[in-house]
C-alpha positions as CSV (number, residue, x, y, z in Angstrom):
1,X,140.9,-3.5,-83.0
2,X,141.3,-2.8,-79.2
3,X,142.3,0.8,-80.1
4,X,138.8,1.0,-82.2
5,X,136.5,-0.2,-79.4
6,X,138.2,2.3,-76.8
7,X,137.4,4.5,-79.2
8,X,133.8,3.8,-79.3
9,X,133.5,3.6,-75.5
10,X,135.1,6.5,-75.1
11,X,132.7,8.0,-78.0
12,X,129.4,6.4,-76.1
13,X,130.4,7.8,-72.8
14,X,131.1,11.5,-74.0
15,X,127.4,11.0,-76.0
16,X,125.9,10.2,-73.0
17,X,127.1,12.9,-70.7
18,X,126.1,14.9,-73.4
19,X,122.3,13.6,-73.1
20,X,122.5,14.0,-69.9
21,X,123.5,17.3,-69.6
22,X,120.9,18.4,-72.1
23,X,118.2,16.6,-70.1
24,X,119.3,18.0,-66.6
25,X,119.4,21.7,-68.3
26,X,116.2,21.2,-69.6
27,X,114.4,20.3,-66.4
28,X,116.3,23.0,-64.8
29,X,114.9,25.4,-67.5
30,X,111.4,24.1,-67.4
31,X,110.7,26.3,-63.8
32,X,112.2,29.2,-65.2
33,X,110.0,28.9,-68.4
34,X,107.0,28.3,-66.0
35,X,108.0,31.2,-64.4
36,X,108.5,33.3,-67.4
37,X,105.3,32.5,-68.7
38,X,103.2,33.6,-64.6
39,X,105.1,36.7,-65.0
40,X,103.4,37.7,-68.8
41,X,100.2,36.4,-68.0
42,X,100.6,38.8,-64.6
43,X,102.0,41.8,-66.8
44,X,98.9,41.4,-69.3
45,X,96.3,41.4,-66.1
46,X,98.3,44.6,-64.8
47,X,97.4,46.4,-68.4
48,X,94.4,45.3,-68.4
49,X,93.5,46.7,-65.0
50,X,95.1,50.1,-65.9
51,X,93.3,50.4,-69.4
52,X,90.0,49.6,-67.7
53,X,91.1,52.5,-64.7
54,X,92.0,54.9,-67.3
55,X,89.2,54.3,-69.4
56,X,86.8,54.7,-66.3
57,X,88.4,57.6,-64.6
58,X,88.3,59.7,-68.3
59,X,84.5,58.6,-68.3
60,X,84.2,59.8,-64.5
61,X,85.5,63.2,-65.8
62,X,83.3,63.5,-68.8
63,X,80.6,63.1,-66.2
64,X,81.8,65.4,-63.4
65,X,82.1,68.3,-66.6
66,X,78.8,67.9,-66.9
67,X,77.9,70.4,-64.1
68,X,79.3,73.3,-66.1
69,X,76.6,72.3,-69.3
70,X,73.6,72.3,-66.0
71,X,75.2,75.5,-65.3
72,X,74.7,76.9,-68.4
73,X,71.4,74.8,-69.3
74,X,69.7,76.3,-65.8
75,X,71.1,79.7,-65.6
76,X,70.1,80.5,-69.2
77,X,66.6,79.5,-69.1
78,X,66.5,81.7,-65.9
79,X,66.2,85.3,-65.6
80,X,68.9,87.4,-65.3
81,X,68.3,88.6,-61.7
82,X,69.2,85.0,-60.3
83,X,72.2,84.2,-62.3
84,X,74.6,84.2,-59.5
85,X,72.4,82.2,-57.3
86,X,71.8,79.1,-59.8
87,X,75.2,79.4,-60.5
88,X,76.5,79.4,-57.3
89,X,74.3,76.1,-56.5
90,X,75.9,74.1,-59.4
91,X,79.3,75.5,-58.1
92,X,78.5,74.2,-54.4
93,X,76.4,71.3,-55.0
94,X,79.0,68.9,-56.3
95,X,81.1,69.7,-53.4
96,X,78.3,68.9,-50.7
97,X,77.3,65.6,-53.0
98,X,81.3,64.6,-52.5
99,X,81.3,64.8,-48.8
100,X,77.7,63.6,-48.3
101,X,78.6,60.3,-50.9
102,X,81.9,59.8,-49.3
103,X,81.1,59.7,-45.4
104,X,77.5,58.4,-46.0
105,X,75.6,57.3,-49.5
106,X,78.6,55.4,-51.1
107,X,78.2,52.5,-47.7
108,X,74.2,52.9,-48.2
109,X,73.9,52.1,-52.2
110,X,77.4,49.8,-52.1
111,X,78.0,48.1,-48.9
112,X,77.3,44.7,-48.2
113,X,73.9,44.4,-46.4
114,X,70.3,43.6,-47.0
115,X,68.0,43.6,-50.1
116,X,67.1,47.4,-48.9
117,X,69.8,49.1,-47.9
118,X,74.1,48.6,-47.6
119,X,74.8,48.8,-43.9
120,X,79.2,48.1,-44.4
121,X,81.2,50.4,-45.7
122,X,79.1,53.4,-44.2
123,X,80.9,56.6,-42.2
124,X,83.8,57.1,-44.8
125,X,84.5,54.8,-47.5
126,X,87.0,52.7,-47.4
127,X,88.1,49.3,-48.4
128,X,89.8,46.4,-50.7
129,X,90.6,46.8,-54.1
130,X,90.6,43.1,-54.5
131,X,88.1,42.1,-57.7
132,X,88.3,39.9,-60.8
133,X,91.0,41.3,-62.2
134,X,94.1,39.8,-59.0
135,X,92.4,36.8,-58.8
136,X,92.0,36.9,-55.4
137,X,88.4,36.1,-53.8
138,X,86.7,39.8,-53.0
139,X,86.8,40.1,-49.3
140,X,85.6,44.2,-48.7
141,X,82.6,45.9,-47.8
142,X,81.4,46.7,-51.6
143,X,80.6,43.1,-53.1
144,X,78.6,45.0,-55.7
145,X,80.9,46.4,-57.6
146,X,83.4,43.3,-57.2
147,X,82.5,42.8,-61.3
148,X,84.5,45.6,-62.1
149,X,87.9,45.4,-62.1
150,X,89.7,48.7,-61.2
151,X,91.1,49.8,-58.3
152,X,88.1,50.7,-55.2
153,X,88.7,54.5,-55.7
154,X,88.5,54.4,-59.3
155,X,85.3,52.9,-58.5
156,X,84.1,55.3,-55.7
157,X,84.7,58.6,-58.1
158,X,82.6,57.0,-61.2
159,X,79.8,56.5,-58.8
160,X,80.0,59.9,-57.1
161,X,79.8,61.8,-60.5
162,X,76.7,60.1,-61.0
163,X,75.5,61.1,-57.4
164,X,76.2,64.5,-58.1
165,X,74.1,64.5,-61.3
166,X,71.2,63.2,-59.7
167,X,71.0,66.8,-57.6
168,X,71.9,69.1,-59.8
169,X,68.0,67.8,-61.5
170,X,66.6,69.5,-58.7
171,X,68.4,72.4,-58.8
172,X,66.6,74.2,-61.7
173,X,63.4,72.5,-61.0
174,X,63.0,74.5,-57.7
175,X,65.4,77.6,-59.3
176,X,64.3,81.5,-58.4
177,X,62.1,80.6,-55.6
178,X,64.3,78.5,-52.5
179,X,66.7,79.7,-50.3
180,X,70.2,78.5,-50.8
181,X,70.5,77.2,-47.4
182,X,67.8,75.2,-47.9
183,X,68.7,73.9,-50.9
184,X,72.2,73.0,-49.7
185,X,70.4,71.2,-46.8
186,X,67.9,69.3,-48.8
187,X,71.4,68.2,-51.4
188,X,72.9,66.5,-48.4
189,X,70.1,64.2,-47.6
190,X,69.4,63.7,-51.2
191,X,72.6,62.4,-51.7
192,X,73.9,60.6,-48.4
193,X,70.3,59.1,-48.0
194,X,67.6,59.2,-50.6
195,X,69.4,58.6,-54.1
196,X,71.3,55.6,-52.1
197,X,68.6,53.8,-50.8
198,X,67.2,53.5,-54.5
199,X,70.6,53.2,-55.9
200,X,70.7,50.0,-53.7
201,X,67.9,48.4,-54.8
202,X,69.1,48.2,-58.2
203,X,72.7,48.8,-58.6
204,X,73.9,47.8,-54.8
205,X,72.0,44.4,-55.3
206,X,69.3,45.0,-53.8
207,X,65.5,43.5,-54.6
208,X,64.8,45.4,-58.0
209,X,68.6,43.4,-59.6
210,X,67.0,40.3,-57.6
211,X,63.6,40.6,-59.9
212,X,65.7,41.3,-63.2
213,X,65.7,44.9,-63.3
214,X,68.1,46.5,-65.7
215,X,69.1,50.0,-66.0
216,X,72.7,50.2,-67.7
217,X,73.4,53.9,-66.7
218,X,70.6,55.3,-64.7
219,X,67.4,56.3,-66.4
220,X,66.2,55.4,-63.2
221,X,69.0,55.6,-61.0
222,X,69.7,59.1,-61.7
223,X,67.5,60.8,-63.7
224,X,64.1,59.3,-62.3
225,X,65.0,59.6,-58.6
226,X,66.4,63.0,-59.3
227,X,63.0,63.7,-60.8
228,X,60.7,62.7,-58.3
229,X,63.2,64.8,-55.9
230,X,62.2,67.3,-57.6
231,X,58.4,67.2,-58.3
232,X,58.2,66.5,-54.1
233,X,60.5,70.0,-53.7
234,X,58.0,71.8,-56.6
235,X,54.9,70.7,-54.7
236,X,55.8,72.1,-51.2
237,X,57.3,75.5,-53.2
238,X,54.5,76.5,-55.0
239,X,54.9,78.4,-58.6
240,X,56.9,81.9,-58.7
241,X,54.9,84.7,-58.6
242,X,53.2,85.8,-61.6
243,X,53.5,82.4,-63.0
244,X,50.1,81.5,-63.0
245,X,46.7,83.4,-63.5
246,X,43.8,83.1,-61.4
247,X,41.8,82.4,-64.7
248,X,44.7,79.3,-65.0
249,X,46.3,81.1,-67.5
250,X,50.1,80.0,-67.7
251,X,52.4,83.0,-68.2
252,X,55.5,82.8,-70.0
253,X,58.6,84.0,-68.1
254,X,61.7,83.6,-70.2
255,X,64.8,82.8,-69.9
256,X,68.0,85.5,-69.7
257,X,70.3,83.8,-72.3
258,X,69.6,81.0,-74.9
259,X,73.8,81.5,-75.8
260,X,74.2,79.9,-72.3
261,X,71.2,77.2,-72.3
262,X,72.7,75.9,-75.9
263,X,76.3,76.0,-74.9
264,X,74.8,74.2,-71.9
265,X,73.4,71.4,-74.0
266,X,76.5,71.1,-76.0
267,X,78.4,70.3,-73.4
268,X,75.9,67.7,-71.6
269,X,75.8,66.1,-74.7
270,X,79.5,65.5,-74.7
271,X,79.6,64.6,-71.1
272,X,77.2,61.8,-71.3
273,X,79.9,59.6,-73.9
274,X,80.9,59.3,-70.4
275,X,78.2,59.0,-68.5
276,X,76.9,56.3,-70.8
277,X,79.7,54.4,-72.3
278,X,81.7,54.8,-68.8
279,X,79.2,52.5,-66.9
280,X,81.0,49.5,-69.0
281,X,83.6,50.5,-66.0
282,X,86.0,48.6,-68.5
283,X,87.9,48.8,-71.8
284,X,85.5,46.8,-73.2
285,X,85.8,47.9,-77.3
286,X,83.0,47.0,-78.7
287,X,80.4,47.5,-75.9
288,X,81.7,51.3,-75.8
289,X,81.5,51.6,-79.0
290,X,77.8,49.9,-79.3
291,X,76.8,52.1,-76.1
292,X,78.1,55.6,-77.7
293,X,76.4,54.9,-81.0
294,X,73.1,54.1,-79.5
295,X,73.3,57.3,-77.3
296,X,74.4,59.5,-79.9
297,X,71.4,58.4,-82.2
298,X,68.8,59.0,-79.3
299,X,69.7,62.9,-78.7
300,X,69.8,63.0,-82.3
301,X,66.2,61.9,-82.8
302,X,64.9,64.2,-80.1
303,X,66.7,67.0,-81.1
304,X,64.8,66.2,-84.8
305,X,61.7,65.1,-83.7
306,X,61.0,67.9,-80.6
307,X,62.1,70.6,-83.3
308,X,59.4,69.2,-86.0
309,X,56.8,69.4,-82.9
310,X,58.0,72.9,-82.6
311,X,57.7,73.6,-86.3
312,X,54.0,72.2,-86.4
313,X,52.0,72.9,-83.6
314,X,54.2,76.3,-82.9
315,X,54.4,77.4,-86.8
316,X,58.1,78.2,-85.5
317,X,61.4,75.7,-85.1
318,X,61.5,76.6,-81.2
319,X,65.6,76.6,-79.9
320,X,64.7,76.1,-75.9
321,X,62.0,73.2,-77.0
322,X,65.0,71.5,-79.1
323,X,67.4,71.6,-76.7
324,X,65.2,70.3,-73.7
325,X,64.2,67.5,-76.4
326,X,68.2,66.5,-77.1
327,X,68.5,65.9,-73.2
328,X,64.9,64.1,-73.3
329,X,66.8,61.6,-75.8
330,X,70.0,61.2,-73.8
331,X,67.7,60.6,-70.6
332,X,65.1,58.0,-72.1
333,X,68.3,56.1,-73.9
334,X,70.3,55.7,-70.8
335,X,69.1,53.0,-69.0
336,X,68.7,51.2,-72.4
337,X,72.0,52.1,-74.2
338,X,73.6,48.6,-73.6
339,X,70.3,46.6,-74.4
340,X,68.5,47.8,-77.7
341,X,69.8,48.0,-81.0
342,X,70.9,51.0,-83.0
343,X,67.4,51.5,-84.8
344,X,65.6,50.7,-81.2
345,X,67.5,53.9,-79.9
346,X,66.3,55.9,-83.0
347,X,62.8,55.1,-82.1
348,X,63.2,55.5,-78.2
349,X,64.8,59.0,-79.3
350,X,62.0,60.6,-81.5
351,X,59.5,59.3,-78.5
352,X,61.7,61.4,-76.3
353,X,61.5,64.3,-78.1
354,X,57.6,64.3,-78.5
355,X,57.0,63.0,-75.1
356,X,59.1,66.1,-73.5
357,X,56.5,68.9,-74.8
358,X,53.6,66.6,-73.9
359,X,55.1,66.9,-70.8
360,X,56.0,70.3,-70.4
361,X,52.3,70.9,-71.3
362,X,51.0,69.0,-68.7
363,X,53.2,69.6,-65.7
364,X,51.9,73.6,-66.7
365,X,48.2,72.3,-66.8
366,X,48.6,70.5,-63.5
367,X,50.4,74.2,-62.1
368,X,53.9,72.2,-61.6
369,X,56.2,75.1,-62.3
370,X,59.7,73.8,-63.2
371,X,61.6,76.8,-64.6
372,X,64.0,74.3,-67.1
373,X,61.8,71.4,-67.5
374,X,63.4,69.0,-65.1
375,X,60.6,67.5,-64.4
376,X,59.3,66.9,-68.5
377,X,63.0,65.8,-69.4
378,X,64.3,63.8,-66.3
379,X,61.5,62.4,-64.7
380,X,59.1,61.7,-67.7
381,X,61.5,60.4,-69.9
382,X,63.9,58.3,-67.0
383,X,60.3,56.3,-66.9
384,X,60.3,56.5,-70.7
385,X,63.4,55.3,-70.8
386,X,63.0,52.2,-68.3
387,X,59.8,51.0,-69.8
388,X,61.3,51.3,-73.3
389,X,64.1,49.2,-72.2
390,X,61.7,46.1,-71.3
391,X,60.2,47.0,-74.8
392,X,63.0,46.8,-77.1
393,X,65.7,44.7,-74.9
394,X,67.7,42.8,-76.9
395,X,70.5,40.4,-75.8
396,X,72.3,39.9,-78.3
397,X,73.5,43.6,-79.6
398,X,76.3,43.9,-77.8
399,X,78.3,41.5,-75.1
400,X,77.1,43.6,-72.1
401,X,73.7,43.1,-73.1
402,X,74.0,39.1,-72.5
403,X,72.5,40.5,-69.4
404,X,68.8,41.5,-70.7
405,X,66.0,39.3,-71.7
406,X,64.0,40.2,-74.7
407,X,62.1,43.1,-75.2
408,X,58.3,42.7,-75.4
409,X,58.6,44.4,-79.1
410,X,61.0,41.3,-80.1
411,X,59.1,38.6,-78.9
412,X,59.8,38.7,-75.0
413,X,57.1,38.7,-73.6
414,X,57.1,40.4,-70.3
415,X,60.2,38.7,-69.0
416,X,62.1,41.7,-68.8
417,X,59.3,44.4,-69.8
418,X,57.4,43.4,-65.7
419,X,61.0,44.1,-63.8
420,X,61.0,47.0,-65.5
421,X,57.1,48.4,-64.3
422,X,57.9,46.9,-61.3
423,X,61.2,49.3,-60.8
424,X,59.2,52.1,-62.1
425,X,56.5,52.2,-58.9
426,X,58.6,51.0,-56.5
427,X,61.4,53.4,-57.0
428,X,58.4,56.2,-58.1
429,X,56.6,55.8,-54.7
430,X,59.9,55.6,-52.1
431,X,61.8,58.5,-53.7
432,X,58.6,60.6,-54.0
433,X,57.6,59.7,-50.1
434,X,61.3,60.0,-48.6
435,X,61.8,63.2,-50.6
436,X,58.9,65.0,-49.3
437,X,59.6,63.8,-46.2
438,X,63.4,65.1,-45.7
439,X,61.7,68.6,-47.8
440,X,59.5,68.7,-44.4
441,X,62.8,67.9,-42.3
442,X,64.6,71.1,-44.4
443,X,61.8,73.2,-44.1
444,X,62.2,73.0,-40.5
445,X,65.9,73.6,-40.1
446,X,66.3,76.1,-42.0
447,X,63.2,78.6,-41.7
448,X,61.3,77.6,-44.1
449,X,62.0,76.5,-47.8
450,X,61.0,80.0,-49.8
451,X,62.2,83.3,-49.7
452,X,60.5,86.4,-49.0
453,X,58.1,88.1,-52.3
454,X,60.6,91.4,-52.0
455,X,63.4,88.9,-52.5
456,X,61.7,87.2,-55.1
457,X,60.9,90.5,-56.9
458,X,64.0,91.9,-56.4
459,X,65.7,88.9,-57.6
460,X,68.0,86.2,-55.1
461,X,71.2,87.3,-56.7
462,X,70.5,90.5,-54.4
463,X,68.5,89.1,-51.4
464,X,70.9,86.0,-50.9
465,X,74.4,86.4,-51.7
466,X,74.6,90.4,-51.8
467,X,75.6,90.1,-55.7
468,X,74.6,90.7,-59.3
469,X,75.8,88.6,-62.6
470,X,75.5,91.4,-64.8
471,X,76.6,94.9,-62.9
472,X,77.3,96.8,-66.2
473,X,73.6,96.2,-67.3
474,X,70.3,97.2,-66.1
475,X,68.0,94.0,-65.2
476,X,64.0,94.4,-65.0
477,X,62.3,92.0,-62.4
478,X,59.4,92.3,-64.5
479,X,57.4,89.2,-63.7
480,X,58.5,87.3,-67.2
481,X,61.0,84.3,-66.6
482,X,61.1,80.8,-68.4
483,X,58.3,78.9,-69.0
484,X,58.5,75.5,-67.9
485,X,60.0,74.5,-71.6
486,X,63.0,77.1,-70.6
487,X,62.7,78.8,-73.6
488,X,63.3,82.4,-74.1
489,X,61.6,82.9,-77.7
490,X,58.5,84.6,-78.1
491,X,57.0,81.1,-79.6
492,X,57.0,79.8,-75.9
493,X,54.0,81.8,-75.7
494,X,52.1,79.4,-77.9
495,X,53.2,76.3,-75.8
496,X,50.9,77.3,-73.7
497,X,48.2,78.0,-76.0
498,X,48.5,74.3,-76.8
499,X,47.6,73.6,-73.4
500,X,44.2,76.0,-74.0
501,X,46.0,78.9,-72.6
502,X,46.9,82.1,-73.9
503,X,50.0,84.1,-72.7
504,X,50.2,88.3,-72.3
């Protein structure tokens, strides 16, 4: 009996040690399991941030390859003689855009500062990579883009692409007419000044984003301030010689090689899945995937509905019309891609395509000459493209549209369709007044903006860099170059018999 209750003791005490030892190993494990679970959730932020870096930076270089398609685009619809100079300015204009955006325009559209203009973050940028994505509160000099959450230089090179876009627009706008010095001038206050201070207003959080204006990749941004860059620079030009008749007939000049303009277009197309879909600046799936749809079906739809225009009023299916009205659709769509639906982007494409031969017929009629058609595809169909948005907005299409307001078309009202006009004149008026301005500024530095008639004639190849694209082949500087539709074709001729006008 004794025996059998030492036994039990003896039983109750090892059962409680037991217990005991359990309990004090699990709260000893409980820290570590704390611990364990900080470190995954730290590990799955880390992947996150590197998917969203790698996503962006392949968008950013989509977007920078997209100076060989202007290349080809510009120097095709030119004539032969001033190949190596339109080249030669889309060699050298991304490289003066990177220096210009890094010491000056990145602080200007970016930095913390007023509803006007950044004033941090100016003379070389620089700062914290802190954002969303560590948790910690932002404390640099670029709260603007504290939303995205990739490193700060992952951020600086997706934003200087799109600098860099913005003035190659003007390069074939003012093509076989400026000096190159000039130009190169004019690039470095376009993009350490002029294309920032807009930029600011609307994507540096400035007082356009204040008043709800929305422009998801840069109908505006971009390809509207680029525009009116280049209408100011077309003004103070003049036409090339022979453009124009006295009796205001338009004369068609064509351009050298429609291989190069298509190839051109082929590769701008491809480009902008990165100019669009990139500006998610994160692996976000199905707002890519929304955004690259949408954009695809735009330059679609102009393509289609520029090359039935063609077909009608030309009795031909025009190639340089079709591919100015592919890049009309990827303009207009732009600063909607994020906002309107699948079938809003079809309609906002065929528009595109019709409105860039209205407006290649009345930049002629007005005497704006625009050897590619800058003017008709960037400029009137970046406005296009903005006022469509506040047309067809619709927030529910994809989870970076929570953003918008409804369209006008769907109901809206003009909740998001007046930030939209108002955006359109604001950013109209101050690009088009600060560009002629800083035009006057490079006039006077460099000599004047224009080279000499011989030159002209002769061709700039020759006159300013001493070279020719083509040595093996004889070149005529017969006064016949690109119409303002770029198009090489003999139908070009009959665009501007639309306009009342007959060609020789």
């Amino acid at each position: 009996m004794v025996k059998t209750r030492l036994s039990l003791k003896v039983l109750a005490r090892i059962a409680a040690a037991a217990f005991l030892g359990w309990a004090a190993t699990a709260v000893a494990q409980e820290p570590a399991a704390a611990v364990f679970t900080q470190d995954m959730a730290d590990a799955i932020a880390g992947q996150k941030v590197a998917m969203d870096t790698m996503w962006v930076m392949i968008a950013a270089f989509l977007v920078f390859f997209m100076n060989l398609g202007f290349a080809l685009v510009e120097s095709g619809f030119c004539r032969a003689k001033n190949t190596v100079n339109i080249l030669f300015k889309n060699f050298v204009v991304f490289a003066v855009s990177s220096l210009a955006f890094l010491l000056v325009g990145y602080g200007l559209m970016f930095g913390n500062g007023n509803p006007l203009v950044g004033t941090e973050g100016i003379f070389f940028a620089g700062g914290a990579d802190n954002s969303p994505a560590t948790g910690a509160a932002y404390q640099g000099a670029y709260s603007a883009l504290s939303w995205a959450g990739v490193p700060h230089w992952a951020k600086f090179f997706f934003q200087l692409v799109f600098a860099g876009t913005a003035a190659t627009i003007v390069s074939g706008a003012v093509a076989e007419r400026i000096k190159f010095k000039a130009f190169l001038i004019f690039t470095f206050f376009l993009v350490a000044v002029i294309y920032p201070v807009g930029g600011h207003l609307i994507w540096g959080g400035g007082w356009l984003a204040s008043k709800g204006f929305l422009d998801f990749a840069g109908s505006t941004v971009v390809h509207s301030i680029g525009g009116w860059a280049a209408l100011a620079g077309i003004l103070l030009l003049g036409p090339r010689l022979g453009k124009y008749g006295k009796d205001g007939r338009v004369n068609v000049i064509p351009g050298h090689n429609m291989t190069s303009a298509a190839i051109g277009v082929f590769v701008l197309w491809f480009g902008w899945f990165g100019f669009n879909p990139g500006s998610t600046m994160a692996a976000d799936a199905a707002s890519i995937a929304h955004v690259a749809v949408t954009t695809n079906v735009a330059a679609a739809a102009g393509t289609v509905s520029s090359m039935i225009a063609a077909w009608v009023f030309l009795k031909k299916p025009d190639l340089g019309i079709t591919l100015n009205g592919c890049l009309a659709g990827l303009v207009a769509i732009t600063a909607g891609c994020a906002f309107v639906s699948v079938a809003s982007a079809l309609l906002i494409g065929l528009v595109a395509g019709l409105l860039v031969v209205g407006a290649v017929l009345f930049f002629d009629k007005i005497r704006v000459d625009d050897p590619v058609g800058a003017t008709a595809v960037h400029l009137a169909n970046g406005v296009f493209g903005t006022i469509a948005l506040g047309l067809l907005s619709d927030p529910t299409v994809a989870p970076c549209a929570a953003v918008a307001k409804k369209g006008l078309l769907l109901g809206g009202g003009m909740e998001q369709l007046g930030p939209q006009l108002l955006g359109v004149v604001v950013i109209g008026g101050g690009v088009f007044a600060l560009s002629l301005g800083f035009w006057f500024v490079t006039k006077l530095v460099s000599g004047g903006l224009r080279v000499t008639e011989e030159e002209e004639i002769e061709g700039l190849d020759i006159g300013e860099h001493g070279n020719v694209a083509y040595p093996d082949f004889q070149t005529s500087s017969v006064f016949s170059s690109g119409g303002a539709v770029g198009t090489g074709s003999a139908s070009a001729q009959r665009v501007a018999g639309l306009a009342g006008n007959t060609s020789p």
